[in-house]
N, C-alpha and C positions, 0 to 999 in steps of 0.2 A: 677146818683143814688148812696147811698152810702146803703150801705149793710150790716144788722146789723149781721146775722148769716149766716155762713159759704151754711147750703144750699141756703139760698137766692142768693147766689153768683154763686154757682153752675149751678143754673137753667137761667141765664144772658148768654150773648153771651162775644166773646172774641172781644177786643173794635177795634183793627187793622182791623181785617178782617169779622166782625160780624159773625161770625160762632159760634154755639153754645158750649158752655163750653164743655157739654160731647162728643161729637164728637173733642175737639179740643186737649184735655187731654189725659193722660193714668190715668189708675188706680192708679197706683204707685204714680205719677204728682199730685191726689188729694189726697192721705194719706199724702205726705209731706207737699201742701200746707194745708190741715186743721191742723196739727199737727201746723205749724207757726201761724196759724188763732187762734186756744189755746192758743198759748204761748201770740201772741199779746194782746189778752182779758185778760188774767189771769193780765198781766203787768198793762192792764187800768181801770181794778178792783181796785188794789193795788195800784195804783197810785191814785183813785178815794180817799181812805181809805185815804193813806196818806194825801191830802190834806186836809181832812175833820179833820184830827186831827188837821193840823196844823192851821189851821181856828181857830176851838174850843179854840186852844194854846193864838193864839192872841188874842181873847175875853176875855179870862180869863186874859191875860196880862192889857188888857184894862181896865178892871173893876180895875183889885188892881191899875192901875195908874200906867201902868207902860208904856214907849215908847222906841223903839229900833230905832225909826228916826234918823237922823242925821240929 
């Protein structure tokens, strides 16, 4: 299963020994890992953007005729 938000992930078992996430954690263990789970989202946001420009970039390359091929 892949797991779009952090509690969805929470509420899964841990995959080694199928025990449940909250029982397997500490506290502390899920403030770090969501804080990593932000940082990772925020990046594939941003990354999502950039691409999207750079799409746009080569369309518009494409239109005036222009090619970066070799």
């Amino acid at each position: 299963m892949i797991y779009t938000t952090f509690k969805q992930w929470v509420k899964g078992r841990v995959l080694e020994t199928g025990q449940p996430r909250k029982q397997f954690y500490t506290q502390e263990d899920f403030d770090l890992i969501e804080m990593g789970w932000g940082y990772g989202y925020d990046a594939g946001v941003e990354w999502q953007k950039s691409q999207t420009a750079l799409d746009k970039k080569a369309d518009n390359a494409r239109d005036l005729g222009l090619s970066y091929d070799r």
